[in-house]
GUKEKE-649131 format. One record per residue (C-alpha): x, y, z; residue in one letter; chain. Coordinates in Angstrom, 3 decimals. Layout:
R          x          y          z   resn   chain
R          X          Y          Z      A       A
...
This chain:
R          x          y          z   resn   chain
R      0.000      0.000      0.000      X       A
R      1.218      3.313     -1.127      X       A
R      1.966      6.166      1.750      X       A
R     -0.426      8.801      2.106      X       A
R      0.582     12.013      0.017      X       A
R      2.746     14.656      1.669      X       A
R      2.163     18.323      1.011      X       A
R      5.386     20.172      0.071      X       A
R      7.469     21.354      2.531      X       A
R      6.536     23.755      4.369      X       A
R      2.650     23.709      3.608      X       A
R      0.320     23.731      6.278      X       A
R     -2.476     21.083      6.235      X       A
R     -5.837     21.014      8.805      X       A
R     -5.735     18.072     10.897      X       A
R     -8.984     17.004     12.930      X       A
R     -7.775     16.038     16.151      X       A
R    -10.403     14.679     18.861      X       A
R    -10.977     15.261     22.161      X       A
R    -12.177     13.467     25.413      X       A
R    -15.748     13.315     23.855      X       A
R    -14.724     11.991     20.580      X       A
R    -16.025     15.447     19.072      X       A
R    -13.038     16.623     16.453      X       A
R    -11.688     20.127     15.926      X       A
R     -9.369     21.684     13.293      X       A
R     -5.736     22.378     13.988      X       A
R     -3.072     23.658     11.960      X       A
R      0.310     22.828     12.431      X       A
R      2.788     24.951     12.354      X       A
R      4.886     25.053      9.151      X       A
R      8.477     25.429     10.993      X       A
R      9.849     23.408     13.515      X       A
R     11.477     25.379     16.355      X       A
R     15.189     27.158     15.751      X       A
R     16.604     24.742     18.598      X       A
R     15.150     21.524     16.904      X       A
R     16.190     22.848     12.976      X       A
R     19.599     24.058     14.052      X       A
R     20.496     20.356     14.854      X       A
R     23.022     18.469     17.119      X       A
R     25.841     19.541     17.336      X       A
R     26.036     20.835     21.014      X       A
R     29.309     20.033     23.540      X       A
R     28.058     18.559     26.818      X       A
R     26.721     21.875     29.274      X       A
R     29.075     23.184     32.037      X       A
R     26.754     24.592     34.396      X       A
R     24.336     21.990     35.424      X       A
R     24.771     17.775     34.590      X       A
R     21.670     16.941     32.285      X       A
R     20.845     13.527     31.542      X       A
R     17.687     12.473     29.859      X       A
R     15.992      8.892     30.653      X       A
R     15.675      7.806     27.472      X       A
R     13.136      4.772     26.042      X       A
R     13.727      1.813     24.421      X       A
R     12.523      1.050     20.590      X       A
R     10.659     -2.300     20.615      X       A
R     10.881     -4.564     17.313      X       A
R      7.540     -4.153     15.843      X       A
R      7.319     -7.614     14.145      X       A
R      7.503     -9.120     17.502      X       A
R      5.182    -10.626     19.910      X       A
R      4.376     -7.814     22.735      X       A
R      1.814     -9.067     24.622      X       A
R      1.975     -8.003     28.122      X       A
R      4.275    -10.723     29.895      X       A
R      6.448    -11.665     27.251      X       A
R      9.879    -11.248     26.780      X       A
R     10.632     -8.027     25.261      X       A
R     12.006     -7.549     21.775      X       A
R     13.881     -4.466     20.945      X       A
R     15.283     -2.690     17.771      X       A
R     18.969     -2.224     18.954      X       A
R     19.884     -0.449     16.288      X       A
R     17.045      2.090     16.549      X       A
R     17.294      1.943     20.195      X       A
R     20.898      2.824     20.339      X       A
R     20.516      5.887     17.439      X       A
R     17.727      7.289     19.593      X       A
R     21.221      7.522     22.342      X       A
R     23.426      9.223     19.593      X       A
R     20.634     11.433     19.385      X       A
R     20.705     12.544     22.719      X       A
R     24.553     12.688     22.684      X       A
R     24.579     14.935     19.667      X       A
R     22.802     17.132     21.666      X       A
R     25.382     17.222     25.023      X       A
R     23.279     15.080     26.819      X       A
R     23.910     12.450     29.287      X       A
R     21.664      9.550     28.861      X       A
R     20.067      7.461     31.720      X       A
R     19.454      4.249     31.029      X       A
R     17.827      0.866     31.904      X       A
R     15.662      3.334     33.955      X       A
R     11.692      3.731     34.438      X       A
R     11.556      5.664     31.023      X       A
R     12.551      2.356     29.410      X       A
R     10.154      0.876     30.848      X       A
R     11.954     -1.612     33.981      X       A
R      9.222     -3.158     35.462      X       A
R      6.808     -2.456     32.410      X       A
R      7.770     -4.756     29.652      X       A
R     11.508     -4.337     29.884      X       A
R     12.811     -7.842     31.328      X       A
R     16.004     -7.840     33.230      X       A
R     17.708     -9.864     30.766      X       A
R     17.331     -7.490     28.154      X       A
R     17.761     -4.616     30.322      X       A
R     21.263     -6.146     31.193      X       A
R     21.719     -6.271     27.187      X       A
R     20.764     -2.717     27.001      X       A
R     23.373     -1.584     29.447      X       A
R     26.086     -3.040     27.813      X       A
R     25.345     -2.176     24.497      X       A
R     24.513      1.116     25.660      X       A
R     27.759      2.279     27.488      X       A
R     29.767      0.371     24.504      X       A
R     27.838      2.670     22.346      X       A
R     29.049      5.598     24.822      X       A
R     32.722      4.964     25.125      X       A
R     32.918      4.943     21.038      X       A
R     30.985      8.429     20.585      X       A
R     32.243     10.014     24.026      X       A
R     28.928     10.280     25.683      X       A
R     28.021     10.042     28.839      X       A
R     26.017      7.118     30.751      X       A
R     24.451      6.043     33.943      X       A
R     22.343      3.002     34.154      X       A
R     19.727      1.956     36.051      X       A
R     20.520     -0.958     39.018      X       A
R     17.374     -2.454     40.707      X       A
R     15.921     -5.707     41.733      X       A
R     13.432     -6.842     38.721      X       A
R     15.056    -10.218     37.901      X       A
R     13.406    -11.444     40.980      X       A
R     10.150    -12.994     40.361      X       A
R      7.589    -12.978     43.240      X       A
R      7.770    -12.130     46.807      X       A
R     11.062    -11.854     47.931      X       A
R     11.895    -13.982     51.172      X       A
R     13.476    -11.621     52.636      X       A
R     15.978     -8.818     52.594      X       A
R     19.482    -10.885     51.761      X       A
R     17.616    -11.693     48.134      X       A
R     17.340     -8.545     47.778      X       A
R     20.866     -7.436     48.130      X       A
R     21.982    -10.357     46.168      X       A
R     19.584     -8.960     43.226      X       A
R     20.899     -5.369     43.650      X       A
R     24.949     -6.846     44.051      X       A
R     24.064     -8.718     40.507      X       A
R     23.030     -5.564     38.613      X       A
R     25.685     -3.621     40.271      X       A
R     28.546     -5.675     38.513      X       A
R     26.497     -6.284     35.662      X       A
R     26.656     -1.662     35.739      X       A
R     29.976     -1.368     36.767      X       A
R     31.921     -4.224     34.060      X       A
R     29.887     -2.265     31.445      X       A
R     31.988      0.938     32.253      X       A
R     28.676      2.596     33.393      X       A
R     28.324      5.085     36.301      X       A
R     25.123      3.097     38.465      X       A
R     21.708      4.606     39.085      X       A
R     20.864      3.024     42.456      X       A
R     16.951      2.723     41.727      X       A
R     14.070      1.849     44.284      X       A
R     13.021     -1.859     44.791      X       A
R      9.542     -2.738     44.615      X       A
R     10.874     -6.116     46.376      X       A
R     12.793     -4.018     49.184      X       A
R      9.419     -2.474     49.343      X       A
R      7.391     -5.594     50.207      X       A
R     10.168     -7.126     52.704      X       A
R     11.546     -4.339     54.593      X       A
R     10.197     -4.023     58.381      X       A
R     11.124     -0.399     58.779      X       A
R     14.064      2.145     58.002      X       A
R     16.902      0.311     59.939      X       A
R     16.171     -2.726     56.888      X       A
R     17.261      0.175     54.063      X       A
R     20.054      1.738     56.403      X       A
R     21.963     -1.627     56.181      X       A
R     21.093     -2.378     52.853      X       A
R     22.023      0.651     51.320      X       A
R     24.905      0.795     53.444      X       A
R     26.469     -2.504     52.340      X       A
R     25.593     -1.329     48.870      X       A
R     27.456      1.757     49.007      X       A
R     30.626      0.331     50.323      X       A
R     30.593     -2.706     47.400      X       A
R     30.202      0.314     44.996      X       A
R     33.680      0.800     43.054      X       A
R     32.744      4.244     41.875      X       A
R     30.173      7.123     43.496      X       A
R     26.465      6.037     42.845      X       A
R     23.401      8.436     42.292      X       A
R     20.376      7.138     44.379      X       A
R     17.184      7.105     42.868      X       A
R     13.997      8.223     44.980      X       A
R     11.115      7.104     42.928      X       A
R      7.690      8.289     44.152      X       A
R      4.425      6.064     44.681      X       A
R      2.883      8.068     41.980      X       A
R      5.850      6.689     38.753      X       A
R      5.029      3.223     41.254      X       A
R      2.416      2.963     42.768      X       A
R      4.462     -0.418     44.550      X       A
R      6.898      1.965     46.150      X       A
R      4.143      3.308     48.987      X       A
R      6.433      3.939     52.114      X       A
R      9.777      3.290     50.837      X       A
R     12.401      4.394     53.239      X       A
R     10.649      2.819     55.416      X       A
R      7.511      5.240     56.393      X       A
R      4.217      6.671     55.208      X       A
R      5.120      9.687     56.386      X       A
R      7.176     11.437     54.236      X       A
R      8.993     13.538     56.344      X       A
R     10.425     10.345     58.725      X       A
R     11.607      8.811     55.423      X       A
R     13.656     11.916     54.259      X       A
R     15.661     11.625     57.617      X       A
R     16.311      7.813     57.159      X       A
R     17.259      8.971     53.275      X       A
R     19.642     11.844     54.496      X       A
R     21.045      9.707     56.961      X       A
R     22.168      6.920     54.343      X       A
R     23.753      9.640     52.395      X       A
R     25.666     11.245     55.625      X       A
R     27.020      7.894     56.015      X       A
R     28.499      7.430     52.761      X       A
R     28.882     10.741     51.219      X       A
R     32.200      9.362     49.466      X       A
R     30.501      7.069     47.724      X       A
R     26.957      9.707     46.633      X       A
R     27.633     10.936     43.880      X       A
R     23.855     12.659     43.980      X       A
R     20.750     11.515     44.573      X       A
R     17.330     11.876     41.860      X       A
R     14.126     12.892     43.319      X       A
R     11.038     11.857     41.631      X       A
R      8.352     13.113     44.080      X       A
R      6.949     15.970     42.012      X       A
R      6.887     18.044     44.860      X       A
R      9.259     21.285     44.245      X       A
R      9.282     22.513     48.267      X       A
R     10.036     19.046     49.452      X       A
R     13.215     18.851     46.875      X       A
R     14.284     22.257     47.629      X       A
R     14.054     21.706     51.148      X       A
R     15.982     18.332     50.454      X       A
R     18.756     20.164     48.531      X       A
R     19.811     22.456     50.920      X       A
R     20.307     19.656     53.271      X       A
R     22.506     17.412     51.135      X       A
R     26.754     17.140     52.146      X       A
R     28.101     20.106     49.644      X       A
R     29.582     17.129     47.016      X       A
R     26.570     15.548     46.877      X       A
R     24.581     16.582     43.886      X       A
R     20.402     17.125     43.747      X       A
R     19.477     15.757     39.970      X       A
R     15.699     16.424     39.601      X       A
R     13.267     13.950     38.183      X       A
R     10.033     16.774     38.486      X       A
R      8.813     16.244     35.582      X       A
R      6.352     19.203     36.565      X       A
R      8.156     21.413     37.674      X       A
R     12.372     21.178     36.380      X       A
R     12.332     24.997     35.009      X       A
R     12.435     26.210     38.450      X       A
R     13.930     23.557     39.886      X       A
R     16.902     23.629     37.555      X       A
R     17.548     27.290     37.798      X       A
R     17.696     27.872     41.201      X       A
R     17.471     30.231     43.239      X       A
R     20.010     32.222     45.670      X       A
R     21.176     28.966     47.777      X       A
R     21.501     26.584     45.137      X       A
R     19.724     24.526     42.046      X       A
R     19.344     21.318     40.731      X       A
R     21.142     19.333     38.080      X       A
R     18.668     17.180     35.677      X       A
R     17.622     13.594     35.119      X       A
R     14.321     13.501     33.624      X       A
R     12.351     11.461     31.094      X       A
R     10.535     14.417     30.012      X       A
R     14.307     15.676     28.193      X       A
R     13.734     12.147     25.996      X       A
R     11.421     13.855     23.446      X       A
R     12.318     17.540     24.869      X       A
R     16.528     17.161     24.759      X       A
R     17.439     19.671     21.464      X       A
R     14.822     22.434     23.682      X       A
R     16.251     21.303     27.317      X       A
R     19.813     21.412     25.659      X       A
R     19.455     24.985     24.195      X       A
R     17.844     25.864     27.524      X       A
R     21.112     25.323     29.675      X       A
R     23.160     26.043     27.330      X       A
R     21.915     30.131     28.065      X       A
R     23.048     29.246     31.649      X       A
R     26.383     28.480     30.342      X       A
R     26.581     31.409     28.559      X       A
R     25.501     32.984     31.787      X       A
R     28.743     31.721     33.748      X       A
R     27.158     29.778     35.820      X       A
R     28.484     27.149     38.000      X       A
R     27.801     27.228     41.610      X       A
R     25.049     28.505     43.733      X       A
R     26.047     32.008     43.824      X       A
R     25.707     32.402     39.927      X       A
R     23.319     30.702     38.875      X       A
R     23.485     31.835     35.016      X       A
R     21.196     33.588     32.625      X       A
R     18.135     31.531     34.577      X       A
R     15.662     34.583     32.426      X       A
R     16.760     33.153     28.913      X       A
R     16.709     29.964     30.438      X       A
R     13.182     29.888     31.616      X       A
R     12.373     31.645     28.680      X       A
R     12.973     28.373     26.482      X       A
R     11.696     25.733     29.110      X       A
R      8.677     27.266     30.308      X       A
R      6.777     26.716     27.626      X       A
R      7.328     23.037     27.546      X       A
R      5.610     22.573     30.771      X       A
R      2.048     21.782     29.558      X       A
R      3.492     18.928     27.347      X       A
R      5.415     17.801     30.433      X       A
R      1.882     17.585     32.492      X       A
R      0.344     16.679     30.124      X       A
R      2.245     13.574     29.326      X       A
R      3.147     12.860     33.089      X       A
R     -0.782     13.045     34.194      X       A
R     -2.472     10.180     36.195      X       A
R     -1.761      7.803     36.290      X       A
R      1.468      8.591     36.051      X       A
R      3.561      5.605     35.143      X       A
R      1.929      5.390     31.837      X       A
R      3.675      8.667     30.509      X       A
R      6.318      6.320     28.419      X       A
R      3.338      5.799     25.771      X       A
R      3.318      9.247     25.288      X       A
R      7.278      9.746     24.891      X       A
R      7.002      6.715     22.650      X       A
R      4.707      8.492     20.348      X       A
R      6.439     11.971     20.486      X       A
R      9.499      9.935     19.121      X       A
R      7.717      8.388     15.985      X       A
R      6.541     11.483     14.976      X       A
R      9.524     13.383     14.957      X       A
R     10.717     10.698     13.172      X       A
R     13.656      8.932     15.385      X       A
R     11.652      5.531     14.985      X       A
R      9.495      3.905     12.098      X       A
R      6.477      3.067     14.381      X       A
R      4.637      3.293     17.332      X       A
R      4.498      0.154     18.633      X       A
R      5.820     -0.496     22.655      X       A
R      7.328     -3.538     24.643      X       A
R      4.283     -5.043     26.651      X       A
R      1.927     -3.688     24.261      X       A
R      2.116      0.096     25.664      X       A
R      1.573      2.032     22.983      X       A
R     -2.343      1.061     24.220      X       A
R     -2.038      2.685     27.763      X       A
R     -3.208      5.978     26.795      X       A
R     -6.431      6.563     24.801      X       A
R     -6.587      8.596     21.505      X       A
R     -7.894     12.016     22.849      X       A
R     -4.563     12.077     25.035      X       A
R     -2.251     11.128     21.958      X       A
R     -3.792     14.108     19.955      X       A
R     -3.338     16.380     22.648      X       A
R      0.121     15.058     23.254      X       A
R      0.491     15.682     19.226      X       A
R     -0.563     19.296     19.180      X       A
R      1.336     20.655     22.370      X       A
R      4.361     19.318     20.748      X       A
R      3.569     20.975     17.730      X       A
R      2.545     24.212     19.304      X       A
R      6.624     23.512     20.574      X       A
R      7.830     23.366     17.050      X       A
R      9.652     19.771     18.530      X       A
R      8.853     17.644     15.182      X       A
R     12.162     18.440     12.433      X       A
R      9.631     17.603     10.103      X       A
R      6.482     18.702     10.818      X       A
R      4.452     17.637      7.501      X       A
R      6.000     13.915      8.698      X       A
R      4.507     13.925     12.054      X       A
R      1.147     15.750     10.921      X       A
R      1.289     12.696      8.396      X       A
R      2.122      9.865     10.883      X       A
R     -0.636     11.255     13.230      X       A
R     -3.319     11.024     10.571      X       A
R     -2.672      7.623      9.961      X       A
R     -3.000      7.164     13.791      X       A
R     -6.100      8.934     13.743      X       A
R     -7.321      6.624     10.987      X       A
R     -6.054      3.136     11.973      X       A
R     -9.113      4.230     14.971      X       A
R    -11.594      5.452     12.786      X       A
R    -11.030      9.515     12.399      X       A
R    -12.380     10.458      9.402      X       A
R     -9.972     13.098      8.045      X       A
């Protein structure tokens, strides 16, 4: 079957996108993608703040992807979609919630993805952290010695791959742990095995919702102190810690308290722009799977707090211009993040085959079906309204066949 027909470049064509009600609406898109997105990679890694994106993984979409089997994955689109990010002067995090651990991605191919990742790295000069959990353990954990051995086993499988390690929450810690003194000595012995400082992962019940109480306590408050107090007793061997609460106060509050080598990397995915500029007694550095489909924006955005001569907490850059470009993404951002929450990779997925980094939309698990149309279209046009698609008569094309395959006349 031929491919639809694509107006010349430039043109503008009406799409009807629905919403909740099924009613549809004209849009335009916009002609132009964005200066940031047209001027192209390109970019040396930033100076003032450490930026990694969470990037997703590119399932093979001639595969079986029901939800339980073993996923399938396009390496070789996977691993351009990290060149990508590279080009830019990102860092990329991998094996992480964005590629969906604990959603389709199986540890065995998540311990494939590592190493092919950070070979990938060393040959282009990027940088990578990867993702060390717990998920190869199937079922209730007996206790909490599995659970170290599962964590010790994806720590080596991190470290022999040449990979700085992403210490991430344990949904098995989670179920076995009697109270904070069970993740005191398990991150403790954790942190001394590590060969090289480790960024711990905070992962809030609202990315999981299987996480409820980690640290040890409801209350979040009491499990800040028993997270602080892991850190104080290893700050050697911290090399920061990502907060995923999507709470700004509680992360600022958090941030001033850390040891002064210890870095804050944000994973708000609501509210980074602020977060990441700072204010008077400090800011945060960036790990967020939101800078998967916004990295050539997020990339020009700090790169106007390098220009700034920023650097430490006393100068924290040209945060104006920076806000000025990052702002504006934040409706995508909430809108792709919205409950629930841990479904946001469908949208990223999406975002990515329109702007044309992958030839489909199709997800490990069968994801690509976790959000419903009226979301996708919305998803579609706030991008757009971003100028994020190079080739905006492409993704105004792939979305209309979307549209169609459920039943949108055009």
């Amino acid at each position: 079957m031929s491919a639809a027909p694509r107006p010349a470049a430039g043109a503008s064509a009406q799409i009807r996108l629905p919403d909740a009600t099924g009613a549809l609406r004209g849009y335009v898109p916009r002609a132009e993608p964005a200066p940031a997105v047209s001027a192209g990679p390109g970019a040396a890694p930033p100076v003032s703040r450490t930026v990694f994106a969470a990037a997703h993984v590119v399932a093979d979409p001639f595969a079986d992807h029901h939800p339980g089997a073993a996923a399938a994955v396009d390496w070789d689109a996977t691993l351009a979609f990290r060149r990508h990010l590279w080009a830019h002067g990102l860092g990329v995090a991998e094996a992480m919630d964005t590629a969906q651990r604990g959603m389709g991605l199986d540890w065995p191919r998540a311990a494939e993805l590592i190493r092919r990742s950070a070979a990938e790295a060393r040959a282009v000069g990027g940088r990578i952290a990867c993702g060390v959990g717990t998920d190869q353990l199937s079922g209730p954990a007996a206790g909490t010695e599995r659970v170290r051995a599962a964590y010790e086993e994806q720590l080596g499988v991190v470290e022999d791959a040449g990979a700085q390690a992403i210490v991430m929450a344990s949904r098995a810690l989670a179920a076995v742990a009697r109270g904070p003194e069970d993740y005191l000595a398990l991150y403790g012995d954790l942190l001394r095995q590590a060969a090289e400082p480790v960024i711990l992962h905070w992962l809030g019940h609202m990315f999981d919702p299987a996480l409820e109480g980690y640290w040890g306590s409801q209350d979040l408050d009491a499990a800040t102190e028993t997270f602080l107090t892991i850190i104080a007793e290893h700050p050697d061997k911290v090399d920061g810690v990502k907060v995923s609460l999507l709470d700004a106060g509680r992360e600022t509050a958090l941030r001033r308290r850390l040891p002064g080598t210890v870095r804050c990397y944000t994973g708000d995915d609501f509210h980074y722009p602020e977060l990441i500029a700072g204010d008077g007694r400090g800011f945060s550095h960036a790990l967020l799977g939101v800078f998967d489909p916004l990295a050539p924006l997020a990339a020009a955005a700090v790169r106007t707090l390098d220009a700034g001569n920023a650097g430490d907490a006393g100068d924290a850059g040209d945060t104006t211009g920076f806000r000025a470009v990052l702002d504006p993404t934040v409706p995508l951002a909430r809108h792709l993040f919205q409950e629930p929450t841990r479904f946001y990779k469908t949208g990223v997925v999406l975002l990515a085959w329109l702007a044309g980094h992958q030839g489909h939309f199709a997800m490990v698990g069968g994801l690509q079906t976790a959000r419903s149309l009226p979301h996708l279209a919305r998803a579609y046009e706030l991008a757009d309204q971003l100028g994020l698609f190079p080739d905006p008569d492409l993704a105004r094309t792939r979305m209309q066949q979307l549209l169609a395959v459920h039943g949108v006349p055009r």
